[in-house]
OpenMM code with the backbone's topology and positions (N, CA, C; nanometers):
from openmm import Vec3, app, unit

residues = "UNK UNK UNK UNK UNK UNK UNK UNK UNK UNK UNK UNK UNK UNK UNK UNK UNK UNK UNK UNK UNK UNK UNK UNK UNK UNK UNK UNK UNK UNK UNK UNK UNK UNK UNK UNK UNK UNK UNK UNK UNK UNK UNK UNK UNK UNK UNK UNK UNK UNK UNK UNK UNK UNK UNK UNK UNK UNK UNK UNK UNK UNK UNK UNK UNK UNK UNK UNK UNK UNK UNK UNK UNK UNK UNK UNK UNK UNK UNK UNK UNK UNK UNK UNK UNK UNK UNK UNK UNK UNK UNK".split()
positions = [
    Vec3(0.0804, -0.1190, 0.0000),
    Vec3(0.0000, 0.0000, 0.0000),
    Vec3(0.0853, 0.1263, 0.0000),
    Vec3(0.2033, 0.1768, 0.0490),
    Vec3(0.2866, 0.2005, 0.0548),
    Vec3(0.3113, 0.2427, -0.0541),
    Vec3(0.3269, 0.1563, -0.1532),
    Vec3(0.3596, 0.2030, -0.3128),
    Vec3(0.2479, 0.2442, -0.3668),
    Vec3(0.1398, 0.2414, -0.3284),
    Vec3(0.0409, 0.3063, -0.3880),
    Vec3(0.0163, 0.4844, -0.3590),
    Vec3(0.0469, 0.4877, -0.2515),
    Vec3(0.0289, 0.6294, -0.1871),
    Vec3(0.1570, 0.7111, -0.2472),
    Vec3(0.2633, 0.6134, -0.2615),
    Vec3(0.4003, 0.7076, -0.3070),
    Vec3(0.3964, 0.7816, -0.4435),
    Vec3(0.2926, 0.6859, -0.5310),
    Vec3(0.2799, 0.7081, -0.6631),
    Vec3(0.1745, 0.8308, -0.7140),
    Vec3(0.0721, 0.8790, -0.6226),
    Vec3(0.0468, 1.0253, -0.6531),
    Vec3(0.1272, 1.1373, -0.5703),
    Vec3(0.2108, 1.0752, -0.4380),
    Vec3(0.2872, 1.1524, -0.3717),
    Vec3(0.3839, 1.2580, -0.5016),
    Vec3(0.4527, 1.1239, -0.5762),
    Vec3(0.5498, 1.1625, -0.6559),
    Vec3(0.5017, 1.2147, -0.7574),
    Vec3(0.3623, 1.2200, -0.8473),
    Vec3(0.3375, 1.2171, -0.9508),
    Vec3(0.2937, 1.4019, -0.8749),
    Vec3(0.2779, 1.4661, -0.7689),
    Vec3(0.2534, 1.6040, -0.7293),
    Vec3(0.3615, 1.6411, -0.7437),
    Vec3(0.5139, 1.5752, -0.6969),
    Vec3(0.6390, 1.6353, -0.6379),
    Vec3(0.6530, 1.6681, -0.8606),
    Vec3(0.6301, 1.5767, -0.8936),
    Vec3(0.6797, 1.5940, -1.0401),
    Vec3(0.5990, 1.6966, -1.1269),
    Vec3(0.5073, 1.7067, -1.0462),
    Vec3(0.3566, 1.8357, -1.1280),
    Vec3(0.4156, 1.9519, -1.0574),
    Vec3(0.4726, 1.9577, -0.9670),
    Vec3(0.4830, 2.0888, -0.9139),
    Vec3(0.6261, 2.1721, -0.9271),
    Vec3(0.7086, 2.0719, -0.9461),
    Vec3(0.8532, 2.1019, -0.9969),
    Vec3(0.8020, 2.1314, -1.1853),
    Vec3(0.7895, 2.1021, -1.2289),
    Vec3(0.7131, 2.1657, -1.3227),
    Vec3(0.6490, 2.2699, -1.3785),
    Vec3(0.5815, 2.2525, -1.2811),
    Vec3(0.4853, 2.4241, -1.2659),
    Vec3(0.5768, 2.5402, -1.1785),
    Vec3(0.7375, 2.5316, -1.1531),
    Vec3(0.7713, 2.6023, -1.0572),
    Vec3(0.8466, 2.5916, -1.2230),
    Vec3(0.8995, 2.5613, -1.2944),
    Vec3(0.9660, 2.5379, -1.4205),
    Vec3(0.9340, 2.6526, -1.5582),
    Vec3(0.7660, 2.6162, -1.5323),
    Vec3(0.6935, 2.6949, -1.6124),
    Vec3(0.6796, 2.8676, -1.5758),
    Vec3(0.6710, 2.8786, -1.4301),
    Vec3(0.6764, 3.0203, -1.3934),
    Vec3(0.8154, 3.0742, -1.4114),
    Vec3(0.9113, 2.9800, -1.3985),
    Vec3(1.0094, 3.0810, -1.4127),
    Vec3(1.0007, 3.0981, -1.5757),
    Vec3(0.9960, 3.0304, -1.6538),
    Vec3(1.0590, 3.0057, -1.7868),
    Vec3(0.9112, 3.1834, -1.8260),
    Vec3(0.8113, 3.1700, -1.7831),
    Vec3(0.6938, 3.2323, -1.8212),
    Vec3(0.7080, 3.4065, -1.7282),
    Vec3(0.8321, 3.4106, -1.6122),
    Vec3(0.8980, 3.5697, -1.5828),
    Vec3(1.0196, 3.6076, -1.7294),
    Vec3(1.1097, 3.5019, -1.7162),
    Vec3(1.1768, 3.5197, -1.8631),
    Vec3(1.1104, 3.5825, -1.9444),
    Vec3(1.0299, 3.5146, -2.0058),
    Vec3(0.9638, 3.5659, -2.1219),
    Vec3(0.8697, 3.7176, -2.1214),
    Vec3(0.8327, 3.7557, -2.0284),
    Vec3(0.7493, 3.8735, -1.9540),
    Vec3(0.8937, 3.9608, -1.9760),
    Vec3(0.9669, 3.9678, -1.8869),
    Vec3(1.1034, 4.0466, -1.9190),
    Vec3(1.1887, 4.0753, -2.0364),
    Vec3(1.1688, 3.9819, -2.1051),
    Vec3(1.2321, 3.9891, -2.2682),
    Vec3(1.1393, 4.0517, -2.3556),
    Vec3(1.0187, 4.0468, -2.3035),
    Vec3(0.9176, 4.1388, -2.3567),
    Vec3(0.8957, 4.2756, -2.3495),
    Vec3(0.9320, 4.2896, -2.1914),
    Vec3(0.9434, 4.4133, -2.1856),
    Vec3(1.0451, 4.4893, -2.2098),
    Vec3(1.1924, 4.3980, -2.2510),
    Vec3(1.2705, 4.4247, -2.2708),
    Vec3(1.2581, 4.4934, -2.4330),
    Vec3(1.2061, 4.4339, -2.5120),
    Vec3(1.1568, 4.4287, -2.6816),
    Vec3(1.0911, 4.5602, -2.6693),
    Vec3(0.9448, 4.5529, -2.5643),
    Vec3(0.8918, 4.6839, -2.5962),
    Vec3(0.9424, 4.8312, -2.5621),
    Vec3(1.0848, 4.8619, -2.4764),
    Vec3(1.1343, 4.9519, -2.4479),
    Vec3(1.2211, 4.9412, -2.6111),
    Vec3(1.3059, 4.8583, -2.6582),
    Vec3(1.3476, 4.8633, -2.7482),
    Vec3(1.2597, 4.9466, -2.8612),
    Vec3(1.1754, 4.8779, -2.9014),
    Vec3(1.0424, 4.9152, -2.9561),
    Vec3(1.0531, 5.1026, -2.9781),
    Vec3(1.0219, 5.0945, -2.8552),
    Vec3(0.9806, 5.2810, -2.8257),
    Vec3(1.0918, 5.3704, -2.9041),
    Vec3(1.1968, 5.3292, -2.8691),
    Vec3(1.3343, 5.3934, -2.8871),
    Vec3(1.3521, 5.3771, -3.0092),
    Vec3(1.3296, 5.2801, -3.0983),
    Vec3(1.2967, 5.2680, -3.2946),
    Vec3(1.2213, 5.3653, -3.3064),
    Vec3(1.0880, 5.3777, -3.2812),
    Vec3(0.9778, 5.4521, -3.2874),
    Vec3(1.0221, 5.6047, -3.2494),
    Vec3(1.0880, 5.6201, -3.1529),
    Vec3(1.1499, 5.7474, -3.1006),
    Vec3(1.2299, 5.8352, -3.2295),
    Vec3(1.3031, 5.7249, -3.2555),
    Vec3(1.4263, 5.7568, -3.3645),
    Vec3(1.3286, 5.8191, -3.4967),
    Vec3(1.2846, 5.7065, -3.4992),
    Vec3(1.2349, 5.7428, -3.6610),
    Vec3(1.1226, 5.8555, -3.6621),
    Vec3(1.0412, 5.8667, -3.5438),
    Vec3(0.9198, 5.9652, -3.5643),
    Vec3(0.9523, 6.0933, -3.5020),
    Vec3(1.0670, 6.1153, -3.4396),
    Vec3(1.0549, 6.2477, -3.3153),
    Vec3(1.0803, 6.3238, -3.4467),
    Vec3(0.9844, 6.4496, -3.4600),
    Vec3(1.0558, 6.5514, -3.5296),
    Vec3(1.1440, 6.6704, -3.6100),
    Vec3(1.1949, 6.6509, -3.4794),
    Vec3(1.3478, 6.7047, -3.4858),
    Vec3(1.4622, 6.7047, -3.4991),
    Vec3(1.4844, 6.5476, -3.4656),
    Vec3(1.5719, 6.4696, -3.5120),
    Vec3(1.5410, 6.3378, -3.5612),
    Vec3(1.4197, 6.3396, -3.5945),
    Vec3(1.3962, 6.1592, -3.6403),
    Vec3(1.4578, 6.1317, -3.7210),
    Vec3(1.4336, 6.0510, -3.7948),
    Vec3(1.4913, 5.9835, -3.9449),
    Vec3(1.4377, 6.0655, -4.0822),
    Vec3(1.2777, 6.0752, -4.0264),
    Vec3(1.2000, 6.1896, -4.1121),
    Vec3(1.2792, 6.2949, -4.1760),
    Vec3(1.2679, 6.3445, -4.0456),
    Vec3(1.3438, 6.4562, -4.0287),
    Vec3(1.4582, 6.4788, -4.1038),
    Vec3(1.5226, 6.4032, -4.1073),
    Vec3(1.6540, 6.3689, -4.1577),
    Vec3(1.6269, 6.3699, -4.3284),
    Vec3(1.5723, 6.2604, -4.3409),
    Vec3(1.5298, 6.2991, -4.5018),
    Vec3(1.4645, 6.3834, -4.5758),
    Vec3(1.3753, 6.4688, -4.4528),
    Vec3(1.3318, 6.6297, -4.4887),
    Vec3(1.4570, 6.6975, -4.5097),
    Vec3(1.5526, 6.6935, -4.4517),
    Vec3(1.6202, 6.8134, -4.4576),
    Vec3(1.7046, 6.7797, -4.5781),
    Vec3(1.7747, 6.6394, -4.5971),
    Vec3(1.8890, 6.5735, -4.6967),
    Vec3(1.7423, 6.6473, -4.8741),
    Vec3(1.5954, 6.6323, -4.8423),
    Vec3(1.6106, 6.6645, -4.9692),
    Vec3(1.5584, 6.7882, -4.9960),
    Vec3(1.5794, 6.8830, -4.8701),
    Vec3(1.6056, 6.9972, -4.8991),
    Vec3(1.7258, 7.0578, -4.9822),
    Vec3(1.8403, 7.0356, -4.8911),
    Vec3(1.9426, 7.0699, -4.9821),
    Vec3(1.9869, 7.0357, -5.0736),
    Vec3(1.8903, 6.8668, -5.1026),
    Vec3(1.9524, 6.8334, -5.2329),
    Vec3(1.9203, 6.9102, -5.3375),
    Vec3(1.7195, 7.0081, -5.3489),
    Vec3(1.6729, 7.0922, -5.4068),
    Vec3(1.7647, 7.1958, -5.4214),
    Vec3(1.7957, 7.2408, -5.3176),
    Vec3(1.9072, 7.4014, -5.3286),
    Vec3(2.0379, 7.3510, -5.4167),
    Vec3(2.0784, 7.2501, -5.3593),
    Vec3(2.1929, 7.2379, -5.4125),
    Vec3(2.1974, 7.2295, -5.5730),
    Vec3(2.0890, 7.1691, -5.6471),
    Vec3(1.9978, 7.1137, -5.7413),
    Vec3(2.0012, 7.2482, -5.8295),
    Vec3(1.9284, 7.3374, -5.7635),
    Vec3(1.9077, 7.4672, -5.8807),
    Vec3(2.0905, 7.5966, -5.8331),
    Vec3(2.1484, 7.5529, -5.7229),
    Vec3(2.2963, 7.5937, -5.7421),
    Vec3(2.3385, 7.5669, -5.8214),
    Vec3(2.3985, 7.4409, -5.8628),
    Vec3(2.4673, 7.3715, -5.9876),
    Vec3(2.3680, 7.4404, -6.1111),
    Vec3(2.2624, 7.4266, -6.1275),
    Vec3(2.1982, 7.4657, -6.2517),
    Vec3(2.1881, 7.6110, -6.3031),
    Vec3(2.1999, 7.6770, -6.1982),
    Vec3(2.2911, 7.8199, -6.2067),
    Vec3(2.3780, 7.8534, -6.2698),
    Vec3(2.5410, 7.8420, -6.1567),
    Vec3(2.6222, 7.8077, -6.1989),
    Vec3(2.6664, 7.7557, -6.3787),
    Vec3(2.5850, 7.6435, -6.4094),
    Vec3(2.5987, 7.5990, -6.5125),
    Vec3(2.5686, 7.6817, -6.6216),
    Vec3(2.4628, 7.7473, -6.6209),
    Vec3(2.3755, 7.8507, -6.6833),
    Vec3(2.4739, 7.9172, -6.7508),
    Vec3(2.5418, 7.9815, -6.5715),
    Vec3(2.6312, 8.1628, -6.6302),
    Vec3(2.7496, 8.0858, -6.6543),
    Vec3(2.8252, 7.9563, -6.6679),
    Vec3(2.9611, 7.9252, -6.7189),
    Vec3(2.8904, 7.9006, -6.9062),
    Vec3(2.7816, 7.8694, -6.8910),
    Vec3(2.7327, 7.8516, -7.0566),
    Vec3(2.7205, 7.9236, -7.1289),
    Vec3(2.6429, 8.0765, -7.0723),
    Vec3(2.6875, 8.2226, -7.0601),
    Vec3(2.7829, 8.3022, -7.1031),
    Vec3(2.8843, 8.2943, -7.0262),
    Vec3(2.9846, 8.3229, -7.0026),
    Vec3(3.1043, 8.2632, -7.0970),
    Vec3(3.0716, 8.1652, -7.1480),
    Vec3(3.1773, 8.1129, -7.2589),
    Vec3(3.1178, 8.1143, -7.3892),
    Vec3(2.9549, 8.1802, -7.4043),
    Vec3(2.9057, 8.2095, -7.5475),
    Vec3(2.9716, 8.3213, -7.5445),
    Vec3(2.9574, 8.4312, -7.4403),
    Vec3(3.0165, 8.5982, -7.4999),
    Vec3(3.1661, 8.5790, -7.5509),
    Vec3(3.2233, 8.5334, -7.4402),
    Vec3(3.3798, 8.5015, -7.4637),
    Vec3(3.3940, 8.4393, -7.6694),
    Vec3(3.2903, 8.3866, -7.6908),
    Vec3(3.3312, 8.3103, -7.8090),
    Vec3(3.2463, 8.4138, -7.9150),
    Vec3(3.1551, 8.4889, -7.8720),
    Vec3(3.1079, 8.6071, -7.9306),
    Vec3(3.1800, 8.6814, -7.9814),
    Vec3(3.2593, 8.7802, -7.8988),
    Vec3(3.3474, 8.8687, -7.8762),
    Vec3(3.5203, 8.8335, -7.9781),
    Vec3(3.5199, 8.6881, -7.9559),
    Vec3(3.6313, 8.6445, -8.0078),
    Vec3(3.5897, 8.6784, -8.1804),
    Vec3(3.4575, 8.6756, -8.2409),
    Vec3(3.4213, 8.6031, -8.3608),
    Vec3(3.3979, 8.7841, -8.4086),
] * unit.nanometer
topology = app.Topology()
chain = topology.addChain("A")
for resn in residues:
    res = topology.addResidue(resn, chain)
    for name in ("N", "CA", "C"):
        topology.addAtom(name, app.Element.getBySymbol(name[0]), res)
């Protein structure tokens, strides 16, 4: 009888080491989560804050690429300009 009583004794000791298995493994995972969602924020931070986001960043890169854009086309203009009179003047 003895062995009968031992055998749900053990079959608790083995359910409950288990379930002490599962809670930890199930704080892990809660923490790596929250670990992800602080990560999370700080992507989100980067890319959306206004002022310095990523946005931001490519607002401004194609700003100057515009300025820079009609500089050169300037420039280009009065050297095109500038070397018809020269060849004017020569003729």
């Amino acid at each position: 009888m003895s062995s009968n009583n031992d055998l749900p004794r053990d079959l608790i000791v083995e359910l409950t080491r288990k379930l002490d298995r599962l809670c930890v493994t199930m704080e892990s995972v809660r923490d790596k989560q929250d670990e992800m969602i602080e990560n999370v924020s700080k992507i989100k931070e980067a890319v959306y804050n206004p002022d310095e986001g990523l946005y931001a960043r490519i607002r401004s890169l194609e700003s100057w690429k515009d300025t820079a854009s009609k500089v050169i086309w300037t420039l280009f203009t009065a050297v095109i300009g500038l070397t018809s009179a020269v060849v004017i003047r020569l003729l």
